[in-house]
gemmi code that builds the backbone of each chain (N, CA, C; Angstrom):
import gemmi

chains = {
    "A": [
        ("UNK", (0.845, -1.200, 0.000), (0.000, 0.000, 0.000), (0.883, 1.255, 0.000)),
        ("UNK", (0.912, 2.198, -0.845), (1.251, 3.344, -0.940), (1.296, 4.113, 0.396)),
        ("UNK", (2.272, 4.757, 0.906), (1.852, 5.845, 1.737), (1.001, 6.734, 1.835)),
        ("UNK", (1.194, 7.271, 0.097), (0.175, 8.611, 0.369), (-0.260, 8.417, -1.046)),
        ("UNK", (-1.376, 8.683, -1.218), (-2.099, 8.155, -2.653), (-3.078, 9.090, -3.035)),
        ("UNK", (-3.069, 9.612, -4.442), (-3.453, 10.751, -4.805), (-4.455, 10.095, -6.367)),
        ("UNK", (-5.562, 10.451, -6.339), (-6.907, 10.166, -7.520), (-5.717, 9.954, -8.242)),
        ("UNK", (-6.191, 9.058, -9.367), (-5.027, 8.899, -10.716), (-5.138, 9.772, -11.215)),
        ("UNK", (-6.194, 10.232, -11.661), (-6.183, 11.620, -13.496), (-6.172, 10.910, -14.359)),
        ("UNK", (-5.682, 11.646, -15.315), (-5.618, 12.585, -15.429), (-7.182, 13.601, -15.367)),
        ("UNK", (-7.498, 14.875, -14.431), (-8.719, 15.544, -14.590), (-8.592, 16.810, -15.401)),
        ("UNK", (-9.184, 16.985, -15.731), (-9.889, 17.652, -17.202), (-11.383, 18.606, -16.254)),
        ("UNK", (-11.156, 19.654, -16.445), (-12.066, 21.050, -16.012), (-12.233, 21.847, -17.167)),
        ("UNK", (-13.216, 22.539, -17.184), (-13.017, 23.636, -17.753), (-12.940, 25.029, -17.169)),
        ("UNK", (-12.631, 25.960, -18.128), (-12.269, 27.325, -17.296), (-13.269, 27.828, -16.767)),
        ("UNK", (-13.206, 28.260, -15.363), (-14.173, 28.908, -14.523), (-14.843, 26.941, -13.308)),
        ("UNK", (-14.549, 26.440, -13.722), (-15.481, 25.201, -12.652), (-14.338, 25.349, -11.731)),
        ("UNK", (-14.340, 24.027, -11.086), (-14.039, 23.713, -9.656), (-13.234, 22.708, -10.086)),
        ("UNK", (-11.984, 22.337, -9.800), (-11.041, 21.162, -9.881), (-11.086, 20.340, -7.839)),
        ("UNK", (-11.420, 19.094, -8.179), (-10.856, 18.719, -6.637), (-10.196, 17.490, -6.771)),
        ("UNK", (-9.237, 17.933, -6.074), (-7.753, 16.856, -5.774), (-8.322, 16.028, -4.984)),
        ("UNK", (-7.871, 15.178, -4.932), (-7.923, 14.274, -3.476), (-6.491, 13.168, -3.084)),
        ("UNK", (-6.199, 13.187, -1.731), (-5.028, 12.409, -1.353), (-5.664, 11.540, 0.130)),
        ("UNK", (-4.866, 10.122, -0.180), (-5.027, 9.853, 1.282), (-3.578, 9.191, 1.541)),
        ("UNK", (-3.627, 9.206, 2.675), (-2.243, 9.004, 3.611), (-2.774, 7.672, 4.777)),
        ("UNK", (-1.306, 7.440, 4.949), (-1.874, 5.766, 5.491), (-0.915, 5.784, 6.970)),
        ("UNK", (0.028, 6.687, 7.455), (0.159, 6.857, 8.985), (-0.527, 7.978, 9.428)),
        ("UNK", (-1.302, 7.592, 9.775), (-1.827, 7.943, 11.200), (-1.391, 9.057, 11.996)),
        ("UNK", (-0.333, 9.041, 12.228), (0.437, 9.864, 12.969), (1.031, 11.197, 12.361)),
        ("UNK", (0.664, 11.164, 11.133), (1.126, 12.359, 10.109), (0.651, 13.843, 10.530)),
        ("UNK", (1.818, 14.694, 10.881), (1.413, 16.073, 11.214), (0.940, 17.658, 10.209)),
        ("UNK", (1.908, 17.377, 9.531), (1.867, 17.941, 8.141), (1.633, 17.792, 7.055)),
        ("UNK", (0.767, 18.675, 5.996), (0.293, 18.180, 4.918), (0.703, 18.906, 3.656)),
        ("UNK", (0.927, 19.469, 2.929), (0.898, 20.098, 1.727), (0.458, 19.822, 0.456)),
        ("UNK", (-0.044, 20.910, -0.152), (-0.346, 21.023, -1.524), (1.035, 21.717, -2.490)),
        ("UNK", (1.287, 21.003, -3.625), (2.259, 21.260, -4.385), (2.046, 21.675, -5.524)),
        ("UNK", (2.501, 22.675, -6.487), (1.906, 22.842, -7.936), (3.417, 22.379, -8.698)),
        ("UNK", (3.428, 21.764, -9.515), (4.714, 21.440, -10.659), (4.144, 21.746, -11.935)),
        ("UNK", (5.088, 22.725, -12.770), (4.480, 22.992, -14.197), (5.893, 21.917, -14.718)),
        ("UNK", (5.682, 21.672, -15.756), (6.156, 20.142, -16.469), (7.796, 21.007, -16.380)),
        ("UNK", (8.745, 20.042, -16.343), (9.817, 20.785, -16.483), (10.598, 21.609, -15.237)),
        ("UNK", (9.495, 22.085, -14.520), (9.672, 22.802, -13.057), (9.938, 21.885, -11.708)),
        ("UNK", (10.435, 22.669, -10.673), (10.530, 22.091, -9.530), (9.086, 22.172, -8.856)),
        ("UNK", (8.696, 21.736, -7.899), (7.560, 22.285, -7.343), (7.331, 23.353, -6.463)),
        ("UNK", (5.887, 23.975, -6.596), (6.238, 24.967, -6.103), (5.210, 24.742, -4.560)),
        ("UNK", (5.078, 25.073, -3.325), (4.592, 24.966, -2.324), (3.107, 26.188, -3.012)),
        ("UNK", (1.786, 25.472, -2.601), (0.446, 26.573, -3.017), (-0.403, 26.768, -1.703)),
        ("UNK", (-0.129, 25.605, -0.670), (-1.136, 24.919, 0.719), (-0.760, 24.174, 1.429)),
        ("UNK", (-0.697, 25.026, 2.852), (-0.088, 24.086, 4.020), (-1.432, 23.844, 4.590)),
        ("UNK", (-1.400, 22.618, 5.765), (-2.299, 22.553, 6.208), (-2.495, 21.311, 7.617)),
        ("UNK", (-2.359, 22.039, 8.536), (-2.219, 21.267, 9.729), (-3.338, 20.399, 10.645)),
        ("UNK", (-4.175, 21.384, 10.626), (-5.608, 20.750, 11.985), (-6.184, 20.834, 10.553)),
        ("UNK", (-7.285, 19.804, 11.524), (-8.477, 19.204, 10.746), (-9.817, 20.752, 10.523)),
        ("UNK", (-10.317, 20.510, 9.293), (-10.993, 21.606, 8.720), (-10.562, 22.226, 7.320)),
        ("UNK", (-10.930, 23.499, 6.974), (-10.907, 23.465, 5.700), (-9.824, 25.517, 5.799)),
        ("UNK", (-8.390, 25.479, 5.106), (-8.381, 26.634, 5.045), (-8.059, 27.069, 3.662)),
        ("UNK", (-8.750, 28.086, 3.748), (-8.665, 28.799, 2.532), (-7.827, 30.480, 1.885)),
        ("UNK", (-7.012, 30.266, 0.641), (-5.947, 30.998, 0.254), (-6.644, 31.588, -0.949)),
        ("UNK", (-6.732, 32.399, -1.205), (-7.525, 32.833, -2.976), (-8.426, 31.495, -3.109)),
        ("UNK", (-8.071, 31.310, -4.686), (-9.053, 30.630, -4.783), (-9.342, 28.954, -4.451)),
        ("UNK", (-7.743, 28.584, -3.980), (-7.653, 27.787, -2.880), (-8.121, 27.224, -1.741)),
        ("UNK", (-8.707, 26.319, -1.862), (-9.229, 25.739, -0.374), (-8.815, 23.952, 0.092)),
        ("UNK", (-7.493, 24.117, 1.163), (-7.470, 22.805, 1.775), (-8.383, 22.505, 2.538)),
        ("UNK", (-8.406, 20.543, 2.447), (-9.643, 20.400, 3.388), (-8.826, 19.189, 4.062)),
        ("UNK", (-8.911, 19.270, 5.633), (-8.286, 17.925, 6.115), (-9.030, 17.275, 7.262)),
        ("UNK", (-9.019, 15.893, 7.283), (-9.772, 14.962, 7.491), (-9.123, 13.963, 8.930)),
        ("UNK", (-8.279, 14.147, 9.705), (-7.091, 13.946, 9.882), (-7.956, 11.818, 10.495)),
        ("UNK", (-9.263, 11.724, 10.896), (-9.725, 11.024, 11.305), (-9.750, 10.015, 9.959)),
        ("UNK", (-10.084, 10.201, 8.610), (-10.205, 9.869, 7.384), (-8.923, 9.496, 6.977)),
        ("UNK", (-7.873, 10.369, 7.452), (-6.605, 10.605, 6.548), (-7.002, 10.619, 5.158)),
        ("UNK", (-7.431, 12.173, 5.389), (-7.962, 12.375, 3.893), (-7.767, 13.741, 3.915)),
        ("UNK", (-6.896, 14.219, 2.827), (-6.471, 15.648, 2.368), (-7.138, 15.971, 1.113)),
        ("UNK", (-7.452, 17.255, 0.925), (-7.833, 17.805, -0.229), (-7.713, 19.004, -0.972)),
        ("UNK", (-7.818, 19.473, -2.065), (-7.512, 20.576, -2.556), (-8.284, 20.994, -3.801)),
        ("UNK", (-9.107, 22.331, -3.482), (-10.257, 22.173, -4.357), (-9.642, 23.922, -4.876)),
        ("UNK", (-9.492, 23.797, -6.098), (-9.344, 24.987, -7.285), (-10.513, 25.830, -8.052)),
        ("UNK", (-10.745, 26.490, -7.131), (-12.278, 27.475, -7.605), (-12.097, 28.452, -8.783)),
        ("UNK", (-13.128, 28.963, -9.955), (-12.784, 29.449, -11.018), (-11.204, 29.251, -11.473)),
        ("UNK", (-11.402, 27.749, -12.233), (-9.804, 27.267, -12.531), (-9.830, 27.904, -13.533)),
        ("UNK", (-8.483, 27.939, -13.944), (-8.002, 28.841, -15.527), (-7.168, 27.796, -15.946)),
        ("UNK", (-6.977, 28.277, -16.986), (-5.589, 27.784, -17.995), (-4.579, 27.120, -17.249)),
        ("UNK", (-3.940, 28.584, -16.848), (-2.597, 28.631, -16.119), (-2.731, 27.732, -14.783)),
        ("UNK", (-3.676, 27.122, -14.622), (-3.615, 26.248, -13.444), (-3.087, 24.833, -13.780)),
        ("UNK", (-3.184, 24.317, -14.812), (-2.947, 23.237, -16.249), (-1.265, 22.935, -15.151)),
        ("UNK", (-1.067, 22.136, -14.591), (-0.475, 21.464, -14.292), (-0.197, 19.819, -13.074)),
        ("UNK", (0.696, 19.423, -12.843), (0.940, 18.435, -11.501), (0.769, 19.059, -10.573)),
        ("UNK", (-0.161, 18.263, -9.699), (-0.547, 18.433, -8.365), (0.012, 17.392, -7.259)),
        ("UNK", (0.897, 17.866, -6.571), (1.666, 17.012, -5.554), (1.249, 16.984, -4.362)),
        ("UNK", (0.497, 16.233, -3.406), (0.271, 16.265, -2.571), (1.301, 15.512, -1.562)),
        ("UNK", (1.961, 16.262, -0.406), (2.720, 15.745, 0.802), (2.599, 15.491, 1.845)),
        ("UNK", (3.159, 14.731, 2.714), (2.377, 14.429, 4.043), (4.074, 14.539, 4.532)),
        ("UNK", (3.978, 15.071, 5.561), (5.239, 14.760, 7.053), (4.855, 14.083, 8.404)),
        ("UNK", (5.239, 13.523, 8.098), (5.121, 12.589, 9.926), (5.347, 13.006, 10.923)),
        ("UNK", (6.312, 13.742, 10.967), (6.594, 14.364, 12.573), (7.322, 13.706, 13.353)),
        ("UNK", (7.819, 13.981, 14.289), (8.350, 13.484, 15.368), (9.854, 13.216, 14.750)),
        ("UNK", (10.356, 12.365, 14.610), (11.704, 12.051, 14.414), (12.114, 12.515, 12.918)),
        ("UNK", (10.813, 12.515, 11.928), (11.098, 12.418, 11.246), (10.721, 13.842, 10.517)),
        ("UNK", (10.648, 14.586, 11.215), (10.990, 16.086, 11.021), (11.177, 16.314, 9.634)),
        ("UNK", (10.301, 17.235, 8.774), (10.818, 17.728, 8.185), (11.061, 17.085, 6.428)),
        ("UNK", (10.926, 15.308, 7.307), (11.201, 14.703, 5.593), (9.189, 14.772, 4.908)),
        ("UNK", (9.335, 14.660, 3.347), (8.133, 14.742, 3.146), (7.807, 13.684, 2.303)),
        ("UNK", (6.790, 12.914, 2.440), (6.688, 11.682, 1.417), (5.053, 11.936, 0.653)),
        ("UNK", (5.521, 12.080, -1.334), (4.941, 12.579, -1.843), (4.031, 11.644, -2.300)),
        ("UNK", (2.767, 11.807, -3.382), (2.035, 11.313, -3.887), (2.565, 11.021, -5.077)),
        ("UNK", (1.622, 10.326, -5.994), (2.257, 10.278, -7.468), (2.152, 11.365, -8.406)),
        ("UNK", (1.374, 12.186, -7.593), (0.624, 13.541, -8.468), (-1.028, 13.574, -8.768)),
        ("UNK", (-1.262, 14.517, -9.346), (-2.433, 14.171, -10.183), (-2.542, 15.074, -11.116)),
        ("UNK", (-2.814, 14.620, -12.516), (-2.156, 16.160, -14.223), (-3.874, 16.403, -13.574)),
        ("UNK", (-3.552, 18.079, -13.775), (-5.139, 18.727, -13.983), (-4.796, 19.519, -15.512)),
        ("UNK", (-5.788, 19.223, -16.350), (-5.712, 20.342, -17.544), (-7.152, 21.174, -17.398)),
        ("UNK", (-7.259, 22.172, -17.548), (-8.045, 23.228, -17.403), (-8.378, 23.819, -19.123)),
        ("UNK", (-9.633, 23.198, -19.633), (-9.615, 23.897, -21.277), (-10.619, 25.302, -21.002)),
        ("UNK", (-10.164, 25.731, -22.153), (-11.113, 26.912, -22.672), (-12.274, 26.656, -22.874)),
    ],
    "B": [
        ("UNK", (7.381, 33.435, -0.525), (8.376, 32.644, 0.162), (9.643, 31.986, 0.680)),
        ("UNK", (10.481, 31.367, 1.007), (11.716, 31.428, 1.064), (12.255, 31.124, -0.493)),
        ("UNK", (13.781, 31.464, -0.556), (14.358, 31.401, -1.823), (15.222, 30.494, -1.922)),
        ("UNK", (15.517, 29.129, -2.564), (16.142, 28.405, -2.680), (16.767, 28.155, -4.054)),
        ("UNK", (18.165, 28.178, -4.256), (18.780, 27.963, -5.735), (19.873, 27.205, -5.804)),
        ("UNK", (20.177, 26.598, -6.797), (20.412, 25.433, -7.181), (21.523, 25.561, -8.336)),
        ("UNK", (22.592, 25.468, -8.672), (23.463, 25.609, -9.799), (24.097, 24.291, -10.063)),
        ("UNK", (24.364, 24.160, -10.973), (23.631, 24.134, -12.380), (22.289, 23.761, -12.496)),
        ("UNK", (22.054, 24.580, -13.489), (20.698, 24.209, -13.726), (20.384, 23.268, -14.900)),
        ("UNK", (21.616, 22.796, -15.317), (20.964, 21.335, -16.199), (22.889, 21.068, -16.566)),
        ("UNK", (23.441, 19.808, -16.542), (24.752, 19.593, -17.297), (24.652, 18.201, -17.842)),
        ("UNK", (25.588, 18.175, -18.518), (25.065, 17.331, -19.166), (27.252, 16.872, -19.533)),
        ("UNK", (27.012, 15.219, -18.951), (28.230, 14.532, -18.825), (28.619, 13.724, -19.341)),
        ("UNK", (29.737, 13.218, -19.232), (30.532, 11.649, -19.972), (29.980, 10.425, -18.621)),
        ("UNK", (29.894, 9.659, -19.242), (29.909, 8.182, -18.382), (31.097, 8.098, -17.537)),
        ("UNK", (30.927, 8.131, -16.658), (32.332, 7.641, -15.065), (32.536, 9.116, -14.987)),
        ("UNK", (32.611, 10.243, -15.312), (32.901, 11.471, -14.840), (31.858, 12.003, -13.659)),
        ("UNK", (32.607, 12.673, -12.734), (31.543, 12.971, -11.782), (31.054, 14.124, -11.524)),
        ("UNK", (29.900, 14.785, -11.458), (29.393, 16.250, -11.461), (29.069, 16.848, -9.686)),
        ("UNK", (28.956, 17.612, -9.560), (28.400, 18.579, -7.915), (27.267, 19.343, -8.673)),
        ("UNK", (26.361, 19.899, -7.620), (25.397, 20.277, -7.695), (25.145, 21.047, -6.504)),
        ("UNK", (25.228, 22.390, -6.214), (24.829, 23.062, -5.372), (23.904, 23.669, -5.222)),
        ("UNK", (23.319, 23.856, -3.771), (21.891, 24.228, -3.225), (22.046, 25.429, -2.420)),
        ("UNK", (21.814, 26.342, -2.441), (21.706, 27.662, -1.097), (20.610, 28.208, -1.202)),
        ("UNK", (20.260, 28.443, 0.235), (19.336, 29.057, 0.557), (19.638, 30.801, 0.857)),
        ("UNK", (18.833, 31.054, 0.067), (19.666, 32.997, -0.766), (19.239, 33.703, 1.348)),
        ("UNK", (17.493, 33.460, 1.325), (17.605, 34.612, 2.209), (17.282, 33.926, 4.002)),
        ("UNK", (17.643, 32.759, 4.516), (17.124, 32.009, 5.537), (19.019, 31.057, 5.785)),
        ("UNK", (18.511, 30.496, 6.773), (19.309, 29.827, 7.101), (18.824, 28.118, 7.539)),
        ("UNK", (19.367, 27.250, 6.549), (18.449, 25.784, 6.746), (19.511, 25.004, 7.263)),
        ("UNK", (19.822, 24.604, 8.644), (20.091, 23.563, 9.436), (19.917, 22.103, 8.893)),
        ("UNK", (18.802, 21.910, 7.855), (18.692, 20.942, 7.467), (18.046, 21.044, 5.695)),
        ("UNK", (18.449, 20.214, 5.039), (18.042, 20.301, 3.669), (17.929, 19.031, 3.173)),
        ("UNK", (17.145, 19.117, 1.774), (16.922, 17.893, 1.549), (17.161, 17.609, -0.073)),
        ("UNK", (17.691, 16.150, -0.318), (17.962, 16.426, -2.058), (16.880, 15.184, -2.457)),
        ("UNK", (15.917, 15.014, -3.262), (15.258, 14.442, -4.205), (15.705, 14.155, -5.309)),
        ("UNK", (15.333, 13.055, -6.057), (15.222, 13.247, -7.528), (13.841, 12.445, -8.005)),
        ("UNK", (13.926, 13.021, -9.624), (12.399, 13.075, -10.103), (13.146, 12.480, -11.302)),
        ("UNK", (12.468, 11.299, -11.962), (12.493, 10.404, -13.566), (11.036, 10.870, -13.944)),
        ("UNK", (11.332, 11.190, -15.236), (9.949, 11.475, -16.350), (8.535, 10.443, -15.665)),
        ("UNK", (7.831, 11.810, -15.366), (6.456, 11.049, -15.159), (6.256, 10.399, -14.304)),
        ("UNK", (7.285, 10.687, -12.946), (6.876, 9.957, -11.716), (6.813, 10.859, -10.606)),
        ("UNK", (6.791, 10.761, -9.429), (7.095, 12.058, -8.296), (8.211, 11.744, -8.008)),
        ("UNK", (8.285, 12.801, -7.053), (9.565, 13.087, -6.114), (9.855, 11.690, -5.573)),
        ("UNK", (11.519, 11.352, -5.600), (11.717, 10.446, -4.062), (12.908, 11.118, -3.819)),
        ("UNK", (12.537, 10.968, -2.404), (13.665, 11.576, -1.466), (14.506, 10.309, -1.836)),
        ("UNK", (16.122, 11.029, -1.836), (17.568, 10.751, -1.577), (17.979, 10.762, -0.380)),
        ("UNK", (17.748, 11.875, 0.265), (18.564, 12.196, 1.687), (18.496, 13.258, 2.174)),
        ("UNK", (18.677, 13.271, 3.392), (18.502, 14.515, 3.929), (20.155, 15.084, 4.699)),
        ("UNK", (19.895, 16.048, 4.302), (21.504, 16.671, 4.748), (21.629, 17.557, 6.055)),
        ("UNK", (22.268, 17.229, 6.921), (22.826, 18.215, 8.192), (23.477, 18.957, 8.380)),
        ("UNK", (23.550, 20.184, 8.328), (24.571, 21.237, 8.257), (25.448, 20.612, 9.699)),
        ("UNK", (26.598, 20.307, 9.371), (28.067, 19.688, 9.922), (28.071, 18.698, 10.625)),
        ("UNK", (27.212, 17.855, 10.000), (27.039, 16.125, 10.642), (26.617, 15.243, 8.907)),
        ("UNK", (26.752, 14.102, 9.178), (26.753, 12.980, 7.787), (24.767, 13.490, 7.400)),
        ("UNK", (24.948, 13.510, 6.193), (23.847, 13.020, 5.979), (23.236, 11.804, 5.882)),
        ("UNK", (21.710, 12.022, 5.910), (20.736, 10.339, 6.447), (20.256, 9.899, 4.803)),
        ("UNK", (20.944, 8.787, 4.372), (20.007, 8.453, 3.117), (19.087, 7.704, 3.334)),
        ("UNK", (17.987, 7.487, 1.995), (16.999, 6.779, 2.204), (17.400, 5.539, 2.245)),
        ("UNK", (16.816, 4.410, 2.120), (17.327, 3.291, 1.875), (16.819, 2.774, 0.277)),
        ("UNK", (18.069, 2.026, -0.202), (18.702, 1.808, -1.665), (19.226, 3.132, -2.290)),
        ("UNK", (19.859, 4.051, -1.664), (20.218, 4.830, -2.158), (21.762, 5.206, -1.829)),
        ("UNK", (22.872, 5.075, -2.888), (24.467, 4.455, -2.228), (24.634, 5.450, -1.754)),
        ("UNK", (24.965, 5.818, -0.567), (25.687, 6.781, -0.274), (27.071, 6.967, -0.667)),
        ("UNK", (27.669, 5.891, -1.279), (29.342, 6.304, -1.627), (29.299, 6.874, -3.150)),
        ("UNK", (27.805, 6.628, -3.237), (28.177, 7.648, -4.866), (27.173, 8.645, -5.046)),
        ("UNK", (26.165, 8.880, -4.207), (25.508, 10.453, -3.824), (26.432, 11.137, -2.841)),
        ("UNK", (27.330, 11.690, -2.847), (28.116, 12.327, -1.811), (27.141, 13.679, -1.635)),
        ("UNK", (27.313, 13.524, -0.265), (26.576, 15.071, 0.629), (27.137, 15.927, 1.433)),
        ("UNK", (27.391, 17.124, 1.162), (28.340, 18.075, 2.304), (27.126, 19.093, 2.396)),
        ("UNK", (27.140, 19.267, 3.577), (26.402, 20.435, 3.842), (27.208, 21.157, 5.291)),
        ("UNK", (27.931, 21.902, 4.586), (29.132, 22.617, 5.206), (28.776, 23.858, 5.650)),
        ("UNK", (27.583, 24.521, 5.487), (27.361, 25.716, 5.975), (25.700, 25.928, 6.206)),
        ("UNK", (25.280, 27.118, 6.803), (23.533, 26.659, 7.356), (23.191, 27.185, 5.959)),
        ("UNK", (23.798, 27.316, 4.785), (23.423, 28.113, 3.650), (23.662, 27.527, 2.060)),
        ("UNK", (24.518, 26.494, 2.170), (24.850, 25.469, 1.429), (25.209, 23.977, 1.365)),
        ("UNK", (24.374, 23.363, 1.009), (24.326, 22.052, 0.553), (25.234, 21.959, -1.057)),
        ("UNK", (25.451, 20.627, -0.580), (26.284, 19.977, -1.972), (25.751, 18.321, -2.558)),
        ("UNK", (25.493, 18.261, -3.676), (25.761, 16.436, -3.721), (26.385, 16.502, -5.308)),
        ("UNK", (26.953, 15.605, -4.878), (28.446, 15.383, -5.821), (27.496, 13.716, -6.662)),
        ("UNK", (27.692, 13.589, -7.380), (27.468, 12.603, -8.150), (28.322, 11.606, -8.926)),
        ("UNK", (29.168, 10.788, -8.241), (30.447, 10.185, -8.706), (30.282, 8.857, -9.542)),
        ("UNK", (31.443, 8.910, -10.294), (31.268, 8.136, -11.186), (29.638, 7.942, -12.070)),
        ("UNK", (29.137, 9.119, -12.723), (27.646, 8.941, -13.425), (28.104, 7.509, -14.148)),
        ("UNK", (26.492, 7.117, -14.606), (26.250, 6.364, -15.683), (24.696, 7.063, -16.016)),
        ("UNK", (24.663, 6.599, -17.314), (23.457, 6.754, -18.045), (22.144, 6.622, -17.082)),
        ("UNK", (22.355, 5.810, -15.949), (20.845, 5.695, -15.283), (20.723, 6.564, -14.545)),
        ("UNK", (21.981, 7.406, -14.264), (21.521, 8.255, -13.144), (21.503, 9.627, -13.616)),
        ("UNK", (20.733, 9.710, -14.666), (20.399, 10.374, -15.697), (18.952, 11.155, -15.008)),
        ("UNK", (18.842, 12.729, -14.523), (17.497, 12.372, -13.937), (17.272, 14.062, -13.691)),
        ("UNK", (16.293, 14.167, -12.574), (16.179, 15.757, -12.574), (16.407, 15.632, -10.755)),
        ("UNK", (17.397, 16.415, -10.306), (17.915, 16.315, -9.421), (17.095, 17.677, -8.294)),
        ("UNK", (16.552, 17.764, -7.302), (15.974, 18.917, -6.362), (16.113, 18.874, -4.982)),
        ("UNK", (16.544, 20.297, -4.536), (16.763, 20.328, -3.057), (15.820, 21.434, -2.299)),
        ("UNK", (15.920, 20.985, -1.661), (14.416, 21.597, -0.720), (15.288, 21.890, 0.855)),
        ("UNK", (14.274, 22.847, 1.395), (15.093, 23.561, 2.295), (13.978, 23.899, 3.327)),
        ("UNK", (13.951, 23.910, 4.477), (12.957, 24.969, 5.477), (13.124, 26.209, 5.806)),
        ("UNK", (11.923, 26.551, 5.319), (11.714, 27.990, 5.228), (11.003, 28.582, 6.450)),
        ("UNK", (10.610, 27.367, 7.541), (9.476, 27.936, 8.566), (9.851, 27.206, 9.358)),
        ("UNK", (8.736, 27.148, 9.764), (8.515, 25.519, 10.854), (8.151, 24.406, 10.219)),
        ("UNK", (7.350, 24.595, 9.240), (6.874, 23.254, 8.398), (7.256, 23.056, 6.898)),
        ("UNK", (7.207, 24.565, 6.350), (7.268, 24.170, 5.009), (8.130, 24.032, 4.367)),
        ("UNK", (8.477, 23.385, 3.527), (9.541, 23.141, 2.486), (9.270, 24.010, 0.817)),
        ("UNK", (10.719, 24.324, 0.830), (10.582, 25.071, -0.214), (12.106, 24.602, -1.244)),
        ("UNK", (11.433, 24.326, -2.851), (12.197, 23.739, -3.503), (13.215, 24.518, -4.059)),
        ("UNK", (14.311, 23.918, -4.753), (14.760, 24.990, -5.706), (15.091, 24.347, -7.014)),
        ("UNK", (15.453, 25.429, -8.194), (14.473, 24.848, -9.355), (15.238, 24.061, -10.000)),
        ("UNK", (15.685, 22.919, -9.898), (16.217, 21.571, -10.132), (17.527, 21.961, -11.101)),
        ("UNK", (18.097, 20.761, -10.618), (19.158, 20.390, -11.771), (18.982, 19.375, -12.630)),
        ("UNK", (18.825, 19.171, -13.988), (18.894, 18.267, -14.683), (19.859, 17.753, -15.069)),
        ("UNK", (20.463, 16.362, -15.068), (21.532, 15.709, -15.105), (21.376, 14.552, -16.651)),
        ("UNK", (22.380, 14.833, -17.291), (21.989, 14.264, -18.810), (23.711, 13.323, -18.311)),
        ("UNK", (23.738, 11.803, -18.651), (25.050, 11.326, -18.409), (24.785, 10.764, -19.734)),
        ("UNK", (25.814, 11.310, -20.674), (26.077, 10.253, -21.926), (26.817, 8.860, -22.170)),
    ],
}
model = gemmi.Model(1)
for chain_id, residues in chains.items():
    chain = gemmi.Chain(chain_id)
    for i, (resn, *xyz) in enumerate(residues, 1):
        res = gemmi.Residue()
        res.name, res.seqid = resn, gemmi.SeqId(i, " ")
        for name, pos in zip(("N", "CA", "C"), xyz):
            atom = gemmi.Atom()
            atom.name, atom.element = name, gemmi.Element(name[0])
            atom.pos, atom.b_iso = gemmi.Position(*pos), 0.0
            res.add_atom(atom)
        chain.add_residue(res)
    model.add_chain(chain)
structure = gemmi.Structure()
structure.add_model(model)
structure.setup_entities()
C-alpha cells in the first residue's frame, strides 16, 4: 500500500469550474500536509499548508483535512488555464522524522477553454 | 516565500565522470536540507537529507558512496554525483525549510550522463 495516494487523473475542467484533488495518507500519525503545484519541467512549487483538521482557505484555494479519514484535499475554484499542471500532494510525519516529506504520485489537472 | 537555488541548472556529462550540484538558501538559514530526484512522469523520491556539519541520512537503496553530501554551511548544501552512468540520468531537487513546516524547492538540476 502506498503511503500517500493521490486520484489517478488525469482531470480535465473547464475554465471557470471547480477542480478537486484528493489524497489519502496511510500513517496515522502524520502532522503535516501540503499542496504542491509542478508545471512540467519545473521544480515544485509549495500553493497549501495545512495542519488541523478543517478546511483553510488561500484565494481561490481551499485545503480540506480529514485527519480522522486521513484524507487531504484541494479544491481549485474558477480554474483557468494557467492552473494546467501536476498536483503534488505531501504528508510529514513528525516526530523524528521532522521535516522529511513523502509525496504522492501527483495528479495532471488540464483546465480547457 | 523562502528562496532556494540550485546551480547548475541542467549539465550534461561523460559516463564515469563525476558532477556537484549546489543548493543555497539565498535569504534564511536551513540547518537541514533535503535532495530528491524526479524520472519522467513519476514524483519526487527523497535521496537524503543533509545536516549542516554532521553525515547526511540516506533513504534506503540509495548508495551513499556515490551520492556524496556536504552540507558545510547553514546556507549550502552539496551532492556530488560520482562516477555517473546513463541511469543516473534524472532531474535532481533540493528543498530547504523555510518555517517551521514548510519546504521550499529549488528549481532543479537536470543531469543528462552520456
Amino acid at each position: 500500500q502506498k503511503e500517500v495516494e493521490q486520484n489517478s487523473g488525469p482531470l480535465s475542467v473547464p475554465e471557470g469550474a471547480i477542480a478537486s484533488l484528493n489524497c489519502t495518507y496511510s500513517d496515522r500519525g502524520s502532522q503535516s500536509f501540503f499542496w504542491y503545484r509542478q508545471y512540467s519541467g519545473k521544480s515544485p512549487e509549495l500553493i497549501m499548508s495545512i495542519y488541523s483538521n478543517g478546511d483553510k482557505e488561500d484565494g481561490r484555494f481551499t485545503a480540506q483535512l480529514n485527519k480522522a479519514s486521513q484524507y487531504v484535499s484541494l479544491l481549485i475554484r474558477d480554474s483557468q488555464p494557467s492552473d494546467s499542471a501536476t498536483y503534488l500532494c505531501a504528508v510529514n510525519a513528525g516526530g523524528t522524522s521532522y521535516g522529511k516529506l513523502t509525496f504522492g504520485q501527483g495528479t495532471i489537472l488540464t483546465v480547457h477553454p | 516565500g523562502a528562496v532556494v537555488s540550485q546551480h547548475p541548472s541542467w549539465v550534461i556529462c561523460k559516463s564515469g565522470t563525476s558532477v556537484k550540484i549546489e543548493c543555497r538558501s539565498l535569504d534564511f538559514q536551513a540547518t537541514t536540507m533535503f535532495w530528491y530526484r524526479q524520472f519522467p512522469k513519476q514524483s519526487l523520491m527523497l535521496m537524503a537529507t543533509s545536516n549542516e556539519g554532521s553525515k547526511a541520512t540516506y533513504e534506503q537503496g540509495v548508495e551513499k558512496d556515490k551520492f556524496l553530501i556536504n552540507h558545510a554551511s547553514l546556507t549550502l548544501s552539496t551532492l556530488t554525483v560520482t562516477s555517473a552512468h546513463p541511469e543516473d540520468s534524472s532531474f535532481y531537487i533540493c528543498s530547504a525549510h523555510g518555517g517551521a513546516h514548510e519546504q521550499y524547492f529549488g528549481p532543479g538540476t537536470r543531469l543528462t550522463v552520456t
